[in-house]
C-alpha atoms as one frame of an Amber mdcrd trajectory, in Angstrom:
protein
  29.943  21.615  10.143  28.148  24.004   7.924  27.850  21.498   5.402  26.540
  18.763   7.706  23.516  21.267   8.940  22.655  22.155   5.334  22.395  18.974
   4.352  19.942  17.985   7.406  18.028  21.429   6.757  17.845  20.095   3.041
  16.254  16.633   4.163  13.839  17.973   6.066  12.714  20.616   3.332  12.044
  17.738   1.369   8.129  16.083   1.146   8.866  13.319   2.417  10.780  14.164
   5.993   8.978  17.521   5.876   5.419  16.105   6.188   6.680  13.389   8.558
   8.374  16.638  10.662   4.882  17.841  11.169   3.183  15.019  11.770   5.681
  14.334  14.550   4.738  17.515  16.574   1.041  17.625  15.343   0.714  14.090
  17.154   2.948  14.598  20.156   2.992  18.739  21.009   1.768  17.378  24.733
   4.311  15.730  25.389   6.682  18.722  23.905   5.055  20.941  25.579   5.638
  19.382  28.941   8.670  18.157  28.425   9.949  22.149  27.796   7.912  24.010
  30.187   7.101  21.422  33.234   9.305  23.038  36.356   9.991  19.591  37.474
  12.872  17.219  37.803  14.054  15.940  34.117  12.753  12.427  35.847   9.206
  13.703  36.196   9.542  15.431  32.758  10.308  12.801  30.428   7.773  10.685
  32.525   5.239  13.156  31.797   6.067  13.128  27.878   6.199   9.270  27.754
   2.217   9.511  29.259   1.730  11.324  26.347   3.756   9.863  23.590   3.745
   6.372  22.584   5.959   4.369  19.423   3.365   4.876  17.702   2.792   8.672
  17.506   6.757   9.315  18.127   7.931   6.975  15.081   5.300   4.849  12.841
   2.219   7.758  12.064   4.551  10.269  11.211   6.754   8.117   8.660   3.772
   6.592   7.634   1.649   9.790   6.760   4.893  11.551   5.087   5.122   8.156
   2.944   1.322   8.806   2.138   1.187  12.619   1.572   5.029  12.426  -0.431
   3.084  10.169  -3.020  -0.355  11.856  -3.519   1.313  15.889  -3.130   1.353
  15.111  -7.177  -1.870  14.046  -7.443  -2.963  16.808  -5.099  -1.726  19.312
  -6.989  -3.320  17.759 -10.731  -6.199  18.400  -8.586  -5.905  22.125  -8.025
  -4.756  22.513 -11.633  -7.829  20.698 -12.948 -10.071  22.884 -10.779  -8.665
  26.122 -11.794  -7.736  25.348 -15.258 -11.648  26.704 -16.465 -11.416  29.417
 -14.599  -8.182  30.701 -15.801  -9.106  29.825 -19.734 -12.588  31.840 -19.134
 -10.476  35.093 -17.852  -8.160  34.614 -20.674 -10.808  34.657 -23.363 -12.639
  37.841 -21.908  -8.869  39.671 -21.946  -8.646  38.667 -25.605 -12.500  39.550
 -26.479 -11.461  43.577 -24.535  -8.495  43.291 -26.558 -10.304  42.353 -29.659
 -12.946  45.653 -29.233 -10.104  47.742 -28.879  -8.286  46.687 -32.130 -11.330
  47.139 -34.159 -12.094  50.493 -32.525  -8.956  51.806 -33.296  -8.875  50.340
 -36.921 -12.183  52.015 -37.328 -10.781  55.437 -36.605  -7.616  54.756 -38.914
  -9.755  54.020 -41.505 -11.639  57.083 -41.271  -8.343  59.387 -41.388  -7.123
  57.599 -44.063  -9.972  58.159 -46.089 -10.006  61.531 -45.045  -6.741  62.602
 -46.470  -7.271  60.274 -49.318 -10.123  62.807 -50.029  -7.906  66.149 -49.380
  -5.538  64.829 -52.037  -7.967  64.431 -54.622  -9.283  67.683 -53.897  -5.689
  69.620 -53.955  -4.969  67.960 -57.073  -8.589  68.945 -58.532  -7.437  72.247
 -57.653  -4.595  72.205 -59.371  -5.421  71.415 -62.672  -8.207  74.125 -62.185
  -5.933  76.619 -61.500  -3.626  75.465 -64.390  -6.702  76.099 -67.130  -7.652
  79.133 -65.528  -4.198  80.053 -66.330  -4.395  79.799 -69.298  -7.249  82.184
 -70.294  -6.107  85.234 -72.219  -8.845  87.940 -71.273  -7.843  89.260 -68.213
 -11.055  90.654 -66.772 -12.114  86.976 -67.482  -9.842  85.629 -65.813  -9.977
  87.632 -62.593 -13.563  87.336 -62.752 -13.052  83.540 -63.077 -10.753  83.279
 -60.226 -12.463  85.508 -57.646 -15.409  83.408 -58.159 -13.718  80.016 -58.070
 -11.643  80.988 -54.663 -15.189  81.857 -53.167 -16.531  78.628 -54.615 -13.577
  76.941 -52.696 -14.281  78.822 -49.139 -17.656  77.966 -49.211 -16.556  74.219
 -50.260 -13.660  74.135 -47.245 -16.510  75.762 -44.928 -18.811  72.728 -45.995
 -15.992  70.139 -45.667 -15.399  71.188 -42.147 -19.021  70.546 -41.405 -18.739
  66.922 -43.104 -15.479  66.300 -41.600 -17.423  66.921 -37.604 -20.277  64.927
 -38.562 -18.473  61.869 -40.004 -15.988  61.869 -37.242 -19.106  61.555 -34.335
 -18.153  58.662 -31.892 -20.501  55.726 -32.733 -20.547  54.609 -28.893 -21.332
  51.220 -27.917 -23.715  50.842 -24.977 -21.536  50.427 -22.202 -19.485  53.201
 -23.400 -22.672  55.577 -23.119 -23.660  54.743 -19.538 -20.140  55.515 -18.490
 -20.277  58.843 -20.119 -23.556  59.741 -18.813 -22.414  58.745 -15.505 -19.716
  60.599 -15.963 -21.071  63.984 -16.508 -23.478  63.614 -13.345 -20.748  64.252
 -11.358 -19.024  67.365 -10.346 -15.406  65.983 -11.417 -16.147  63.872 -14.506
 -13.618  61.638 -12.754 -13.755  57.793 -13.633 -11.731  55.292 -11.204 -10.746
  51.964 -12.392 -10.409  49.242  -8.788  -9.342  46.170  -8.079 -10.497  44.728
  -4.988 -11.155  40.862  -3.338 -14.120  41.186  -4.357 -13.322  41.905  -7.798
 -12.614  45.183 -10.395 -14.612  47.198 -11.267 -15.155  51.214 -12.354 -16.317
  53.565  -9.982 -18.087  56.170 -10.915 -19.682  58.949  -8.648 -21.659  57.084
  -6.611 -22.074  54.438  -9.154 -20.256  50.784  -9.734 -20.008  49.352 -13.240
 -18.676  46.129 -13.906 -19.167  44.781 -10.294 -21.036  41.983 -11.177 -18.105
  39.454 -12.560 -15.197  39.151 -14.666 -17.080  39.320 -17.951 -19.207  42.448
 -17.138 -16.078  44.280 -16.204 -13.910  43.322 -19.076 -17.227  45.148 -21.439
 -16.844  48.048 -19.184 -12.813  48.205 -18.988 -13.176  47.942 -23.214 -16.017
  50.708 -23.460 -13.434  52.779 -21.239 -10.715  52.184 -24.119 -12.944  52.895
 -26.235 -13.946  56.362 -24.973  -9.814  56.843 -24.865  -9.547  56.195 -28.114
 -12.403  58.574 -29.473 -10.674  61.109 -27.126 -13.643  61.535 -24.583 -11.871
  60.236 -21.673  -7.908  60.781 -20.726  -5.428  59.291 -18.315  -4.966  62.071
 -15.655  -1.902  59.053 -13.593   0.578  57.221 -14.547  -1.318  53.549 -13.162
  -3.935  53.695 -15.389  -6.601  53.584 -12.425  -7.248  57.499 -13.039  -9.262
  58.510 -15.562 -11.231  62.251 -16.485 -13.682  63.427 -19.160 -12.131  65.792
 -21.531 -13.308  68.853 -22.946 -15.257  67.165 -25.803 -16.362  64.615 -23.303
 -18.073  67.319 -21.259 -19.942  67.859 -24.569 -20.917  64.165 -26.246 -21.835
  63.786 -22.686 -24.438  66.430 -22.519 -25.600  65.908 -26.031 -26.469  61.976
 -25.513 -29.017  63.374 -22.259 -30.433  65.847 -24.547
């Protein structure tokens, strides 16, 4: 018995008998609808539901719009797929252009630290041979004098390299990247909210909404935010990535770019 329901329940899940199902009580729910709830004799019933059922609406419309929606579902649904095929390629390349700033923002900073400790090496092996000739001198007062001079040569030269190790390491910030941060550090919280909506995502601000204009304008915003991550001006205070706060040197770049 179980078999012999599944089966029906399986025919009319299908297109065909499942579109002609509905057209059956789209065209004759009168005549249901009496037929169940008229408190009548069953003679005056089914008279009632034949006045407002006919062959045609019981049998032929309904087989003959399941034959007709069965063979164009296909073509209804190439339809949808055409229309939403631009769409979907457009979103696509604006996630691959947010990906692409973030790549090059992060090579940019590798870059820079490998250069940096490129340049310590050379330095600590600069040193090194210094200290070896030094070394070798056979006047001692000479040589003290020579090597109290040269370590205060080299504090004044780490002091320096500190200075030119800040200055090379300043966040070049694109545009978007410096409205968030100025909007940031108007508020009281220097919190930064990342939304998605019906309407759309977007980054909320304060009072302020950035990237609420489309798709593209919030994919330049979302890949300024990464980018302020990345420079270490902005953490992740959840674990959704919605939640985001200025840090400590935030506070500061912030405060320098109104000055």
């Amino acid at each position: 018995m179980n078999d012999v329901i599944n089966a029906i329940g399986a025919r009319f899940r299908s297109p065909y008998f499942g579109y002609a199902v509905l057209t059956f009580f789209a065209l004759n729910w009168r005549g249901i609808f009496l037929l169940l709830t008229l408190e009548s004799e069953p003679e005056l019933r089914l008279s009632a539901f034949d006045a407002q059922t006919n062959f045609w609406t019981l049998v032929v419309l309904p087989l003959i719009f399941g034959v007709l929606v069965a063979a164009s579902s296909q073509w209804i649904r190439y339809g949808f797929q055409l229309v939403s095929r631009k769409p979907l390629e457009l979103l696509e390349i604006l996630t691959l252009e947010a990906e692409n700033t973030k790549l090059i923002k992060q090579n940019e900073l590798e870059q820079k630290r490998a250069q940096y400790f490129s340049d310590r090496e050379e330095e600590l092996i600069g040193r090194a041979k210094r200290d070896e000739e030094v070394s070798q001198i056979t006047d001692s007062q000479t040589k003290d004098k020579l090597s109290t001079q040269l370590e205060q040569l080299r504090k004044e030269r780490d002091a320096l390299s500190k200075q030119v190790q800040v200055s090379n390491m300043e966040p070049s910030l694109s545009e978007a990247a410096e409205m968030i941060l100025k909007a940031a550090i108007d508020t009281n919280d220097g919190n930064i909210i990342k939304l998605s909506t019906f309407d759309g995502d977007f980054l909320e601000i304060g009072r302020e909404y950035y990237g609420i204009e489309g798709t593209r304008e919030f994919a330049k915003f979302e890949a300024a935010l990464e980018e302020l991550i990345q420079y270490g001006l902005v953490k992740n205070i959840g674990n959704n990535d919605t939640n985001f706060k200025l840090t400590h040197q935030g506070w500061l770049e912030g405060k320098g770019l109104r000055n």
